[in-house]
C-alpha positions in Angstrom: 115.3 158.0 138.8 115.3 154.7 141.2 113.7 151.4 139.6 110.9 150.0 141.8 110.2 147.5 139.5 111.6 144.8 141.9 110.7 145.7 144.8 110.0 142.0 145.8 113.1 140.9 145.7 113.5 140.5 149.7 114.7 136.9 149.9 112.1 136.4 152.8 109.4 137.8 150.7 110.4 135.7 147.4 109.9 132.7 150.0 106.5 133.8 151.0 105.1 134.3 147.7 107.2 130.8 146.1 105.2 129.1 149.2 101.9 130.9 147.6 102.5 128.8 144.3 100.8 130.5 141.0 98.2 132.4 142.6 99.6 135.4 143.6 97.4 138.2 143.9 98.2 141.8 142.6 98.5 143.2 145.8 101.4 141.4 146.7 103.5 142.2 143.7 101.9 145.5 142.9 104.6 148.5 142.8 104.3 151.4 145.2 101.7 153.5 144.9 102.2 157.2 144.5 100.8 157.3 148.3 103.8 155.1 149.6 105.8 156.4 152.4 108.5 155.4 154.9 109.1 157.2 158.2 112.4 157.2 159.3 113.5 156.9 162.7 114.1 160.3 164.2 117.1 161.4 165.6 117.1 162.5 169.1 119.0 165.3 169.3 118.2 165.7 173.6 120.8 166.2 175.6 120.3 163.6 177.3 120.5 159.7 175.9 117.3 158.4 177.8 114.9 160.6 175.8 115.6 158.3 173.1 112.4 156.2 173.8 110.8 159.5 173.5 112.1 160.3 170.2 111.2 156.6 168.6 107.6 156.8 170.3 107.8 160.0 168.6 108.3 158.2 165.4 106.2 155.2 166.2 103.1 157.2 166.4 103.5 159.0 163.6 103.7 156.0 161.4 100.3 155.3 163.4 99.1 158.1 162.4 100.1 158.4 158.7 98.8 154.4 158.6 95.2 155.4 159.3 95.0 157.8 155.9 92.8 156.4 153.9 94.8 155.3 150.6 98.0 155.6 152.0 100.7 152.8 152.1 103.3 153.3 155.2 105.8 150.7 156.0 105.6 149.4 159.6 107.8 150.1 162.5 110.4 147.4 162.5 111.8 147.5 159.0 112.5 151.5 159.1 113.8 151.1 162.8 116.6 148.7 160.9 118.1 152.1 159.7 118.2 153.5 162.7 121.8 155.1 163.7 123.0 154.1 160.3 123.7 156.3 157.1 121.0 157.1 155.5 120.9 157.0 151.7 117.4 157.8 151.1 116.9 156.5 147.5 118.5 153.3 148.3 116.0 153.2 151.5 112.9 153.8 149.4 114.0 151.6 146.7 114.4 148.5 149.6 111.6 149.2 151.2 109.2 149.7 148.0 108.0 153.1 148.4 107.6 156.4 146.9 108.7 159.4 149.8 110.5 159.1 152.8 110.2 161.3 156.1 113.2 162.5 157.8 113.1 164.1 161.0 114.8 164.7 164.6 113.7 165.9 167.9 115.0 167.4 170.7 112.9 167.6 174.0 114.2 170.2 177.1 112.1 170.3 180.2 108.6 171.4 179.1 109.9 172.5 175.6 109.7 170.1 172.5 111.4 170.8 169.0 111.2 168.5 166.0 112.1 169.4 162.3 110.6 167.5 160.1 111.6 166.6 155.9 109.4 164.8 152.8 111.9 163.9 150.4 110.8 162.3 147.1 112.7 159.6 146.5 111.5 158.5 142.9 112.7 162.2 141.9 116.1 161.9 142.6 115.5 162.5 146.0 114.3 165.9 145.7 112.7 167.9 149.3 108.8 168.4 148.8 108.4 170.1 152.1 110.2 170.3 155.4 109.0 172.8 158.6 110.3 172.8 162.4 108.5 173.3 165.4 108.9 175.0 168.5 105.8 174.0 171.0 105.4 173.2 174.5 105.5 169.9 175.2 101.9 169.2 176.3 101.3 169.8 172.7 103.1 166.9 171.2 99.5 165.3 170.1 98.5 168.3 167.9 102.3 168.4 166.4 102.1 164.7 165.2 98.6 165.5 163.7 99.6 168.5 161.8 103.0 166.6 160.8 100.9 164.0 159.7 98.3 166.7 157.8 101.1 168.4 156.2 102.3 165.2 155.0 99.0 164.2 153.0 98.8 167.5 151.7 102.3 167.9 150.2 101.5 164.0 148.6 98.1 164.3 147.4 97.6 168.0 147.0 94.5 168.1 149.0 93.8 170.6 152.1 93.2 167.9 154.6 92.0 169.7 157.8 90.6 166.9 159.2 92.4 165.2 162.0 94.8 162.3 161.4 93.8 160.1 164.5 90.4 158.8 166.0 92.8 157.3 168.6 92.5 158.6 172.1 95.1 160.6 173.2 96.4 160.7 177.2 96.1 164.3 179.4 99.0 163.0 181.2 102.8 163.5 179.4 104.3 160.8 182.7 101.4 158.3 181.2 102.6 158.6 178.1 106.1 158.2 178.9 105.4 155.2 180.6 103.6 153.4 177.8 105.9 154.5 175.3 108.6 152.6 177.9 106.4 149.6 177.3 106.7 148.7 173.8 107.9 146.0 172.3 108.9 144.1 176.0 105.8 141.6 175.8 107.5 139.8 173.5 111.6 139.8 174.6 111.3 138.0 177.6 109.1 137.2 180.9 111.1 139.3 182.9 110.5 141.8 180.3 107.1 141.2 179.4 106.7 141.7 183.8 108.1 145.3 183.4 105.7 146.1 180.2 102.9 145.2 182.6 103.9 147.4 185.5 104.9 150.0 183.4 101.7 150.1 182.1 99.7 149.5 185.6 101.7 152.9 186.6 100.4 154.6 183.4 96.9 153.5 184.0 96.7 154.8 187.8 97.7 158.1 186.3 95.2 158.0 183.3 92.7 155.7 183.8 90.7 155.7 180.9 94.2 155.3 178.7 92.9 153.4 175.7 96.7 152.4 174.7 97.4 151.2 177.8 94.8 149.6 178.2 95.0 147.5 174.9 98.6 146.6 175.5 98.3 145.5 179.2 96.2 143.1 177.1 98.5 141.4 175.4 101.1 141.2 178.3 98.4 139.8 180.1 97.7 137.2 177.0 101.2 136.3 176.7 101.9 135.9 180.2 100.5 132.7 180.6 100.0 132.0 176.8 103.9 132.1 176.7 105.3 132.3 179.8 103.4 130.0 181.9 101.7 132.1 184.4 98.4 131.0 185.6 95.4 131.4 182.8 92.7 131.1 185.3 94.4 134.7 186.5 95.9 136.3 183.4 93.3 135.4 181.0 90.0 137.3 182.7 92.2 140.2 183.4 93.5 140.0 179.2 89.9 140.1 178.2 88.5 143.0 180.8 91.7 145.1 179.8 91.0 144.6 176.1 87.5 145.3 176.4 88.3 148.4 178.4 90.6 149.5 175.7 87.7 149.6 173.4 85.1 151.0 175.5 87.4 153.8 175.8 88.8 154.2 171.8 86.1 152.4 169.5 88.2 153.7 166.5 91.3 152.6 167.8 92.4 149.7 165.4 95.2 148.4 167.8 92.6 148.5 170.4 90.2 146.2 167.9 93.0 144.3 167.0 93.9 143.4 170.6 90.5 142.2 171.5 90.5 140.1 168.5 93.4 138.3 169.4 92.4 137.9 173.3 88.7 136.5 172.0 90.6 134.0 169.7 92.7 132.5 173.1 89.1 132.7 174.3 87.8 130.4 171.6 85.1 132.8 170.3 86.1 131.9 166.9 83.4 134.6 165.1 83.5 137.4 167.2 87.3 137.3 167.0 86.9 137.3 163.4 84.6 140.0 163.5 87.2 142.7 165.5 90.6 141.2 163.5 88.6 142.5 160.0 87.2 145.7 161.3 90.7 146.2 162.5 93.0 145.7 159.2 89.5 147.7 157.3 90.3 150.5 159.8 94.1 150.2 158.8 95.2 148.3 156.5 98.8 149.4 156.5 98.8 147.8 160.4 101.7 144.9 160.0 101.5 143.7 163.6 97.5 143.5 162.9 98.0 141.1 160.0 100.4 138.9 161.5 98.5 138.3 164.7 95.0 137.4 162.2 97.7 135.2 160.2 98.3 133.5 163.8 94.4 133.5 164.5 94.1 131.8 160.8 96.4 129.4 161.6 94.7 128.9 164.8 91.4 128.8 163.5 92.9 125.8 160.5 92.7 128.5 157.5 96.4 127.4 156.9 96.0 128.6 153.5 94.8 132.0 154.1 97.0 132.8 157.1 100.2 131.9 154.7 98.9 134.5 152.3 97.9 137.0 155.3 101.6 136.7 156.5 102.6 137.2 153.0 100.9 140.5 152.9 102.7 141.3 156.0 106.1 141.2 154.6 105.3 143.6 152.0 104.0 146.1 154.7 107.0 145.3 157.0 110.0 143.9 154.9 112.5 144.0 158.0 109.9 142.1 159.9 110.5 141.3 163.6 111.2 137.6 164.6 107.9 136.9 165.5 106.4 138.2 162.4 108.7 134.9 160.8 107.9 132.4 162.8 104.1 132.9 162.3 104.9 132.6 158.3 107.1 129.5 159.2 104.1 127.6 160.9 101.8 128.9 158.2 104.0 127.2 156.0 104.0 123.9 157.3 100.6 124.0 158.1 100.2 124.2 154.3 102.9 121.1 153.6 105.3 123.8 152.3 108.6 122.2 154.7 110.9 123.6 152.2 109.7 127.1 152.4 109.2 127.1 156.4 113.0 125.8 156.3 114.2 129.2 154.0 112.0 131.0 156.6 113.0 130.2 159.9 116.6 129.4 159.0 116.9 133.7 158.2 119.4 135.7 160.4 115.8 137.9 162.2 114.6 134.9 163.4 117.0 131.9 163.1 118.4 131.2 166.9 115.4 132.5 168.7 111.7 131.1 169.8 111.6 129.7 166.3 114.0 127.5 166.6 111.3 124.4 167.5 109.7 125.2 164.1 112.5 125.0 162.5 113.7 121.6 164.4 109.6 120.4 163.0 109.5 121.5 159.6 113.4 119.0 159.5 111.6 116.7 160.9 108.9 116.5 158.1 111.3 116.4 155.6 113.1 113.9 156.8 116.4 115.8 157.8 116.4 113.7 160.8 120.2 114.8 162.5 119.4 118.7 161.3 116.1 118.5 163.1 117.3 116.6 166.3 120.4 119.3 166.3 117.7 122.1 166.4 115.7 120.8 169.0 119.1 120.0 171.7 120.1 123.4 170.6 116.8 125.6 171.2 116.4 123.1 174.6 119.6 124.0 176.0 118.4 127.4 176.1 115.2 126.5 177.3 115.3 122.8 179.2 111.8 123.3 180.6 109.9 123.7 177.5 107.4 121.4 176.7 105.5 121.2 173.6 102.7 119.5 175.7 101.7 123.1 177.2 102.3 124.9 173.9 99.7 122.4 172.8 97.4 123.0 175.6 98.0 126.8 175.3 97.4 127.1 171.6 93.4 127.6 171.1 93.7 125.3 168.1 89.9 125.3 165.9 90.3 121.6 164.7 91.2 118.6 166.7 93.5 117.1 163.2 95.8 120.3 163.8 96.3 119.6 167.3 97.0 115.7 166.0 99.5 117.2 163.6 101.2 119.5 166.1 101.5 116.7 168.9 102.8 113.9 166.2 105.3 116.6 164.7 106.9 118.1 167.7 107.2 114.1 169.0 108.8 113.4 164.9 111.3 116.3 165.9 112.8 114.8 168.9 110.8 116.9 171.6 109.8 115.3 174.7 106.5 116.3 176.3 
């Protein structure tokens, strides 16, 4: 039988909770919960290679799906999408990642035709199969196969009949909408050029299904980051950010993406409360939602609730233990924020994250610790990918609450060797 009992063992995650100090709540260390789950990638078994965005949206939403079950605990997209194309070892998977059962699947889409075989395995059993079913439907009923995957799923783990279905989320009539936004994730934050294509991926989506809540919610945040990161105008991007946010949740009030969104857009709008007020609906709605806690650990830190965004973040690792880079840097900046330089060091020196964006942390949190010649190599090294940077605009960008964290920011990026 696999040994959860250190589950925590994640060098990333040992850094969060050292940064944490004694008071470490239970629900960071706790051991997975009967109702623990990770959701493989799925194999696309198409004939052709470019259905293989189909296949991971596939995946993608049913993690969604499985993360809005009341109870549940499902590990986030970017930590099981680590495995992907590798062998898999399933007890060795579930032990890593902390949980309980892990979902295998594949699918295999031809013209208007979809197939997908699905498998529960049991990994604390000696990875013993609990269920498994294929099938065969036309592809216009992909929504009703991911709820009844995701049904079957919570029966086979809880033994309750759940009839009930999965996802309050709104669901697109149109399959060439769906594509499209499904094309769109995960480009807002690789690039401008690819955070551009997110956004007219998505316009083309929307002009097909206008009232696409998804859509809608992620056009958002390419419109946010746009100028937020990429230094497009504000006055032009930011009103369109908020209407396409508010849209989102016109449209799909239960949607906690869609909540989530509009929390972070009202937080680069500086309407501190009501920001507040959508982030904690949100993570109530799913808590299992990784990308949700690491943006309200970036409104935290925002907000000067360095303390509470460093745990926030921490809680994000458990949920997403192969977190993305940006998931990293927000615990890195946390970490100063808090005086913990040593810790921000550990975190923004690992291989997800060390090299990219978070590079200027890194050269700050040097900086503060004196490390003088490691901090000024950091900063020539992250500017000779990016001359043009200035920390002035990332000041004048960031919404910061308190006029002593802006003070801090300013005084630590000049201590690091940055000009403005």
């Amino acid at each position: 039988m696999t040994n959860f009992s250190d589950i925590s063992a994640d060098p990333l995650y040992l850094t969060a909770l050292a940064s944490l100090g004694t008071n470490v709540s239970a629900k960071l260390t706790a051991a997975p919960a009967n109702n623990s789950i990770a959701v493989l990638p799925f194999v696309n078994m198409s004939d052709e290679q470019g259905q293989e965005y189909f296949t991971d949206g596939l995946t993608e939403d049913i993690i969604t799906d499985l993360s809005n079950v009341p109870g549940f605990f499902v590990i986030a997209r970017n930590s099981v999408f680590a495995y992907k194309g590798k062998p898999t070892d399933v007890r060795q998977i579930a032990h890593d990642l902390g949980v309980k059962y892990i979902l295998e699947g594949s699918a295999r889409r031809a013209g208007q035709r979809l197939r997908i075989n699905v498998q529960l395995i049991d990994a604390s059993e000696g990875g013993n199969h609990i269920w498994a079913e294929r099938f065969d439907r036309d592809l216009s009923d992909i929504f009703e196969v991911q709820d009844e995957v995701t049904r079957r799923i919570v029966e086979a783990i809880t033994g309750r009949l759940n009839t009930k279905s999965t996802s309050d989320r709104s669901r697109p009539a149109n399959m060439l909408a769906y594509d499209l936004c499904v094309r769109s994730r995960n480009l807002w934050s690789q690039s401008k050029e690819a955070n551009l294509e997110a956004m007219a991926l998505l316009h083309q989506a929307l002009a097909l299904e206008p009232n696409y809540a998804e859509a809608h919610w992620r056009l958002s945040l390419s419109q946010l980051f746009s100028w937020a990161q990429y230094g497009e105008e504000r006055k032009i991007f930011g009103p369109k950010a908020l209407h396409s946010a508010e849209q989102a949740v016109a449209i799909s009030p239960q949607d906690s993406s869609a909540l989530c969104a509009l929390g972070t857009i009202l937080s680069y709008e500086r309407r501190w409360e009501e920001a507040r007020k959508q982030f904690h609906i949100s993570i109530a709605m799913n808590p299992n939602d990784a990308d949700a806690r690491a943006l309200y650990a970036d409104y935290l830190f925002l907000d000067g609730n360095n303390a509470e965004a460093l745990e926030t973040a921490a809680i994000t690792l458990r949920l997403n233990p192969r977190p993305p880079g940006w998931h990293i840097w927000i615990l890195g900046q946390a970490q100063i924020g808090c005086g913990k330089y040593v810790e921000a060091v550990q975190t923004l020196t690992q291989e997800e994250t060390y090299r990219t964006i978070s590079r200027r942390i890194l050269g700050v949190a040097l900086a503060l610790l004196g490390r003088k010649d490691e901090a000024r190599h950091e900063v020539a090294s992250y500017l000779a990918i990016d001359p043009h940077w200035s920390y002035k605009f990332w000041l004048e960008t960031r919404p910061f609450q308190r006029q002593e964290d802006l003070q801090f920011w300013d005084d630590a990026y000049r201590l690091a060797g940055f000009l403005e």
